[in-house]
N, C-alpha and C positions, 0 to 999 in steps of 0.2 A: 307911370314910372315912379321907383322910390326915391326920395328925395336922399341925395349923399352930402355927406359932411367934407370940409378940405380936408381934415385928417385921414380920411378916407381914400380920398383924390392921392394924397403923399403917400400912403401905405402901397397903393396900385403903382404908383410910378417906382418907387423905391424898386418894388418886385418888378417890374419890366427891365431897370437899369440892373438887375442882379441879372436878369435872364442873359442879357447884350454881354456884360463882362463874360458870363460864363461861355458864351458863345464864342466870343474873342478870344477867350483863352484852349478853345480847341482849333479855333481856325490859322492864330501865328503860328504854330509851329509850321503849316503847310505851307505857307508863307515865306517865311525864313529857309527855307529849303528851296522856294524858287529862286530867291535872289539871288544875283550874283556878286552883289557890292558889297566888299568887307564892311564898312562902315554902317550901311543901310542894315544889315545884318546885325551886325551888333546893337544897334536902336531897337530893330523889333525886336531881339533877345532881352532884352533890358525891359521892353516896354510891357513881353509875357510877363516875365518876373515880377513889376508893378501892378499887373491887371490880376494874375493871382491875389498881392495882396488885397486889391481893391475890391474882387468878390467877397475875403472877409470883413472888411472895413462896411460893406453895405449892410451885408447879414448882422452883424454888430450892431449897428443902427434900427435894424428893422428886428431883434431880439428886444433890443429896449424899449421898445413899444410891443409887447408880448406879443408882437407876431410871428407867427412863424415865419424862419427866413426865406419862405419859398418864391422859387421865380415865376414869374407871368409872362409866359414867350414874348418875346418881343420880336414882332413881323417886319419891324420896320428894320434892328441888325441883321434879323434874319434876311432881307433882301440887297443891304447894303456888302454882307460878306458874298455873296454872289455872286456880285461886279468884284470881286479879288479873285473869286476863282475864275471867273473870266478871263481876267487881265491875265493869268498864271495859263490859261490853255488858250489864247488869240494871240501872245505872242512868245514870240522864241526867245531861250535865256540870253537875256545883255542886257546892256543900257536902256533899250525901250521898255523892254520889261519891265525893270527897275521902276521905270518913271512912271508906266501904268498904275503898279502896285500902292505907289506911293501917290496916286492922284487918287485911288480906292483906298487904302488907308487913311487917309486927307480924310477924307466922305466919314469914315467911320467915327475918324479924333472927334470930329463937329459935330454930330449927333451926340457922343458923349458930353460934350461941351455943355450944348442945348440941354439936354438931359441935369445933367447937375446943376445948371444956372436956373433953372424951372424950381427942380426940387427945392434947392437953398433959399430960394425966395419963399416955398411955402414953409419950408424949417423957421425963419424967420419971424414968418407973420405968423404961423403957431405956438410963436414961442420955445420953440427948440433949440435952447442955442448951441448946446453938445454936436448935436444932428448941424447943425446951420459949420458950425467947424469943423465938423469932419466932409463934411461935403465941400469947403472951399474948398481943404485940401485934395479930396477928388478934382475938382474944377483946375486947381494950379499945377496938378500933376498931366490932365489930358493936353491942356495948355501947352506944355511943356514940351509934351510929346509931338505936339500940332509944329510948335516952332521948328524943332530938333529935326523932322520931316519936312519940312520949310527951304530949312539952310541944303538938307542932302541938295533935295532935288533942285536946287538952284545948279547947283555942279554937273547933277547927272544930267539934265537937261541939255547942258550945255555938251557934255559927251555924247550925249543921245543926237545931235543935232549932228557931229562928225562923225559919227558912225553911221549916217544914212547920208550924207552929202555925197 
């Protein structure tokens, strides 16, 4: 085996975490159509619009290091989006739905989560600190989105609980 460099190791992740954005950003929209919750809807309408920007915000990063912005499938959102379409055909649209989606969404924010908290640490210790700031802001924006997802489902939860009693 060839010995690899961490700048090597960050260039591969970078490309994996381009691949998950892009992927995210074909699979809300399916999403946002199951839902029934004004509110839960307007978050993942918001949170496309943010994941859009965030595929160029990667690609940006990974052009300053003359690489090309390409992605490296990521198998791991590749299986996590999945469990959303599951959640979207195992239950019927209402409150449980909702709350499915939003426990499948959960799954997804935390892998982003993990994913930026990894890269930012090797930006870091590479010495990137352009890379190392733009990647907090990735980090404080999934973050965000984690909470925002959080607060719903505390509510719908509690809907979902009188809609099956």
């Amino acid at each position: 085996m060839e010995q690899q460099t961490l700048h090597e190791l960050y260039i591969h992740e970078l490309q994996d975490v381009l691949s998950a954005e892009a992927q995210i950003t074909k699979a809300l929209p399916h999403v946002i159509t199951a839902v029934s919750d004004e509110e839960l809807q307007e978050a993942y309408e918001m949170h496309l619009t943010q994941t859009k920007e965030q595929v160029k915000m990667v690609k940006s990063i990974l052009e300053r290091h003359e690489d090309q912005a390409k992605a490296e499938h990521c198998k791991g959102m590749e299986g996590l989006l999945k469990e959303c379409s599951g959640a979207i055909e195992d239950f019927e649209e209402g409150e449980v739905r909702d709350c499915a989606l939003i426990a499948a969404t959960q799954k997804v924010e935390h892998y982003e989560i993990s994913a930026y908290g990894s890269i930012r640490a090797m930006a870091n210790v590479l010495g990137y600190a352009e890379d190392a700031g733009d990647l907090t802001t990735l980090l404080h924006q999934e973050s965000q989105a984690d909470d925002k997802l959080s607060q719903i489902s505390h509510r719908l939860n509690q809907m979902a609980v009188g809609a099956t009693a």
